[in-house]
C-alpha positions in Angstrom: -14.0 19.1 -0.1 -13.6 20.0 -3.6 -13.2 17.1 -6.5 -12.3 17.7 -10.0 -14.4 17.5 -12.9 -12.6 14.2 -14.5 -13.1 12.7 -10.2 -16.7 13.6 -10.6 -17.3 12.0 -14.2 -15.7 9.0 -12.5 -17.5 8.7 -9.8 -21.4 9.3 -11.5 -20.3 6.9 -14.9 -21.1 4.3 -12.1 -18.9 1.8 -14.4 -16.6 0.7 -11.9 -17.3 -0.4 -7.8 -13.9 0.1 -6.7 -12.0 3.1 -7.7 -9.6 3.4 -4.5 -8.8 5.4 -1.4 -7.2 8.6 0.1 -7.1 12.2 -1.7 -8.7 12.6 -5.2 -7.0 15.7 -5.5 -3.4 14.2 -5.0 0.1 14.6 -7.2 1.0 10.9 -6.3 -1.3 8.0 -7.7 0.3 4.4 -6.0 -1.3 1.3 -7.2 -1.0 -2.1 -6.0 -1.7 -6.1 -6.8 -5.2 -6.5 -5.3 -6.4 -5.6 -1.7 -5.3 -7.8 1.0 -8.8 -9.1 2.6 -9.0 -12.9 2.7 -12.6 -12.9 0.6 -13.0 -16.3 1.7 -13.3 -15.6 5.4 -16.9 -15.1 6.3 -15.7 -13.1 9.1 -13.9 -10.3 6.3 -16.9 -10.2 4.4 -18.2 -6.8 6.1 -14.3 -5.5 5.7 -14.7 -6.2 1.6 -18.2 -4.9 1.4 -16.9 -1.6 3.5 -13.9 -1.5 1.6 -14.1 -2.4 -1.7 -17.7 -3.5 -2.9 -19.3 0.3 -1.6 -16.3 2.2 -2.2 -17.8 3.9 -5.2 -21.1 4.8 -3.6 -19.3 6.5 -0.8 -17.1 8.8 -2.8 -20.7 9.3 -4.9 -21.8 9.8 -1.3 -19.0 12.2 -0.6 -19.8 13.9 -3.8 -23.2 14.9 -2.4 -22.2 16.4 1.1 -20.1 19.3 0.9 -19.2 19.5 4.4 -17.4 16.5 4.8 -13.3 17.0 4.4 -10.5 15.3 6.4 -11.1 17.6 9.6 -14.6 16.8 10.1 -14.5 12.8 9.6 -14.5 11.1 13.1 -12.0 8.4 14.1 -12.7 5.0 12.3 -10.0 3.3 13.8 -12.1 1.4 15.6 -15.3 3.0 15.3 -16.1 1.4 11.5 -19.2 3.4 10.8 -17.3 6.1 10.4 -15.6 5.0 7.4 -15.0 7.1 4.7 -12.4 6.4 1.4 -11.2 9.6 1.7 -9.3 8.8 4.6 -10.3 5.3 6.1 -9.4 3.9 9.6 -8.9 7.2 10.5 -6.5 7.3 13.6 -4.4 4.0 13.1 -1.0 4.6 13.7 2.1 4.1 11.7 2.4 0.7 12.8 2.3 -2.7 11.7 -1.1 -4.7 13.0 -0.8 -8.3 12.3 -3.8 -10.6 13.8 -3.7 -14.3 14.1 -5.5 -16.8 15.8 -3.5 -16.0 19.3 -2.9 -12.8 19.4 -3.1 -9.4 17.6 0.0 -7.4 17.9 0.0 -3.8 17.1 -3.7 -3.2 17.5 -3.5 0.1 17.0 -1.9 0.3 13.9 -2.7 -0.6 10.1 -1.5 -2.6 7.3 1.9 -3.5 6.2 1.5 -2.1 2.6 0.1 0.8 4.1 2.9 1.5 6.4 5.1 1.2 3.2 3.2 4.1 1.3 3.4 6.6 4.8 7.1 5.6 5.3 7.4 6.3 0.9 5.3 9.5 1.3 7.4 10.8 4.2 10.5 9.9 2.1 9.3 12.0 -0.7 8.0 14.8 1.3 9.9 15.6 3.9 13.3 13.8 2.6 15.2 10.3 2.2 16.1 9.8 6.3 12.5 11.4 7.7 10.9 9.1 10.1 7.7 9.6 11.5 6.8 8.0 14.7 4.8 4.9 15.3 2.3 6.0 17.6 1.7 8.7 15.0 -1.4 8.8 12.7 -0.9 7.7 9.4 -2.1 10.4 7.3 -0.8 9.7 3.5 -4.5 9.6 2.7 -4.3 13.1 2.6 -1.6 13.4 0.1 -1.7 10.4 -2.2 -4.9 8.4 -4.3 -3.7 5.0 -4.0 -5.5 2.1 -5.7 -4.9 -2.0 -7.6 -4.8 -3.2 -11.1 -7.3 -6.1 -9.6 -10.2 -6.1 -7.3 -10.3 -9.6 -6.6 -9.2 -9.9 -3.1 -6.6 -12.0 -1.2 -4.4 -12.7 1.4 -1.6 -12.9 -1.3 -1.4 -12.9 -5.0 -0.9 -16.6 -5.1 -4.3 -17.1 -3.8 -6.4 -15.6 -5.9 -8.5 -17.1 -9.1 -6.2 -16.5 -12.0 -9.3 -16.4 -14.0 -11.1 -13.7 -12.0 -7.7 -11.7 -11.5 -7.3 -11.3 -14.8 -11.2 -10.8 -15.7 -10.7 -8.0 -13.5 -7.3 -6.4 -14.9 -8.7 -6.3 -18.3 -11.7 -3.9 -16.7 -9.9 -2.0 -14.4 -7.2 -1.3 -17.6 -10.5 0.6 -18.7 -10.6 2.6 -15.5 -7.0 3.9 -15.4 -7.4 4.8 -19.0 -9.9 7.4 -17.9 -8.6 10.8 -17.2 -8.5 11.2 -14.0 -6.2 8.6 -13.6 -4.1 10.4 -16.5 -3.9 13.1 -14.6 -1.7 12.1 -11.5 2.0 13.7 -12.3 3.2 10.9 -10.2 2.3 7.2 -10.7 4.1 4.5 -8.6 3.4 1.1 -9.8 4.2 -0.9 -6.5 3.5 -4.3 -7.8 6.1 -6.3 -8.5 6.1 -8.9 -11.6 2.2 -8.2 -12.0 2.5 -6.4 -15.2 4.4 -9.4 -16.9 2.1 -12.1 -15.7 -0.8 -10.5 -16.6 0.2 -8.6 -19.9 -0.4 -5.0 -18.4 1.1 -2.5 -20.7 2.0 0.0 -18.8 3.9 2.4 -21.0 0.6 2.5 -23.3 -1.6 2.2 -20.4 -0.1 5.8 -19.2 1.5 7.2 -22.2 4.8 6.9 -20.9 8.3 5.5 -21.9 10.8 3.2 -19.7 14.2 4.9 -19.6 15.5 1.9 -17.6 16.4 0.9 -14.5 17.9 3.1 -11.7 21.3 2.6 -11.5 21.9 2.4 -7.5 18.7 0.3 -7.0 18.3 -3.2 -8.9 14.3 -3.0 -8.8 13.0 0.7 -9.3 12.1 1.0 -13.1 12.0 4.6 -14.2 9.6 5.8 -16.9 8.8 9.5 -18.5 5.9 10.9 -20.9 7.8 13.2 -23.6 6.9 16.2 -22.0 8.8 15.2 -18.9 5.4 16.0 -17.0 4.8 12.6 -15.7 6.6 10.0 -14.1 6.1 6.3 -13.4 7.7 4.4 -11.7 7.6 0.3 -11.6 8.9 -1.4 -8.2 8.2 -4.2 -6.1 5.3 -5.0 -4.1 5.3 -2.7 -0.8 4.3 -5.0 2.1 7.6 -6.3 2.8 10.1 -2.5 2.0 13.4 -1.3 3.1 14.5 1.5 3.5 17.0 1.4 0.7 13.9 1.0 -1.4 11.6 3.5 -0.3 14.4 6.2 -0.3 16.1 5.3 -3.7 12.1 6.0 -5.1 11.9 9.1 -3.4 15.1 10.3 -4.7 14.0 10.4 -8.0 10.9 11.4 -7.3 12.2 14.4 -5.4 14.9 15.3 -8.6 11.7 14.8 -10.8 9.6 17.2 -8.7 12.7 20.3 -8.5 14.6 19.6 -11.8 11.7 18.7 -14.6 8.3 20.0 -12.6 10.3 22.7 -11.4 8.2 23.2 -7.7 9.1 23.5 -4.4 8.6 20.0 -2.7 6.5 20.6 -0.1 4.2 23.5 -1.6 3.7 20.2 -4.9 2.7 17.8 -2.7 1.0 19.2 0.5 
């Protein structure tokens, strides 16, 4: 696996712990609230460590071994040694998994939020009504870098330490400054009212300008550097889409991809 030189830099500054999952070398940068791991359950603690806490020193680990890519990691559905950021739980399905006390239903598959971004990626990629089966992988790791204005964990933003959240924002506004977060030609910001209650910036925070909202989709807010060369877009929080959603997003991110990027689709993004 090959990284860039701004990925690298990143990576050995050693200034920030958690810099996010999937493919470094992506076109499409999603970023979220915070992760969804209840840091107060004593049974999640080895799930935060794993996913967040070391996620820098395994993409400095991945830095350092050449041979590892997306063909050689082993399944880590299940089998959690075999983590890896670049594409973690490798082999859950494009499901929902929900656990509670009872029951888990879905075992096999992964996170809501997660099934949002493979259902969005799909959308973009292969077009607005493209489905991918449930019992099929999810594999947007390959083709998306997807990350959270806040580290501080939580079931739900309305659990977390204000305090802490915001702490953390202030920091992690550091991070996306650097360039290889600049460099993503497609940011989606998928987190909601975040930006206004915690005073994120976002059109100076990635150099672009809100154009306003699209006009066949209340809640998809539409943004442009001058160049036309990036795009951000500002929409709600993922975990609970529709369809409506996910393909009015991909729509503009398809005419942004032909009509200002001028590139074939597929050949952009895969």
């Amino acid at each position: 696996m090959n990284y860039s030189k701004n990925f690298k830099d990143i990576v050995i500054n050693g200034n920030f712990a958690y810099l996010g999952h999937g493919n470094p070398n992506a076109k499409i940068l999603i970023i979220g609230k915070e992760p969804r791991i209840d840091k107060n359950d004593l049974s999640k603690q080895e799930q935060l460590e794993r996913d967040i806490y070391n996620n820098r020193q395994q993409w400095l680990d991945n830095l350092n071994d050449d041979t590892i890519s997306y063909d050689t990691l082993k399944d880590s559905a299940n089998a959690h040694e075999n983590y890896n950021p670049l594409y973690p739980y490798k082999g859950q399905k494009c499901q929902v998994r929900t656990e509670t006390k009872e029951k888990v239903k879905g075992e096999a598959g992964t996170a809501r939020t997660w099934v949002a971004y493979q259902r969005l990626f799909d959308c973009i990629a292969y077009g607005e009504s493209y489905r991918k089966d449930r019992n099929a992988p999810i594999d947007f790791h390959k083709y998306v870098f997807s990350s959270d204005f806040s580290s501080e964990a939580a079931t739900c933003s309305q659990n977390t330490d204000k305090t802490s959240t915001k702490q953390s924002i202030t920091g992690r506004n550091e991070m996306f400054r650097h360039e290889f977060f600049q460099d993503f030609p497609i940011v989606i910001i998928a987190a909601g009212h975040y930006p206004e209650n915690y005073k994120i910036d976002m059109e100076d925070l990635f150099k672009v300008k809100w154009i306003g909202p699209d006009s066949k989709h209340r809640f998809i807010n539409v943004h442009y550097n001058d160049e036309r060369t990036k795009i951000l877009i500002h929409t709600m929080q993922l975990s609970y889409f529709s369809y409506d959603l996910l393909e009015g997003i991909a729509r503009i991110v398809r005419e942004f991809i032909e009509k200002d990027l001028k590139q074939d689709i597929r050949n952009f993004l895969l």
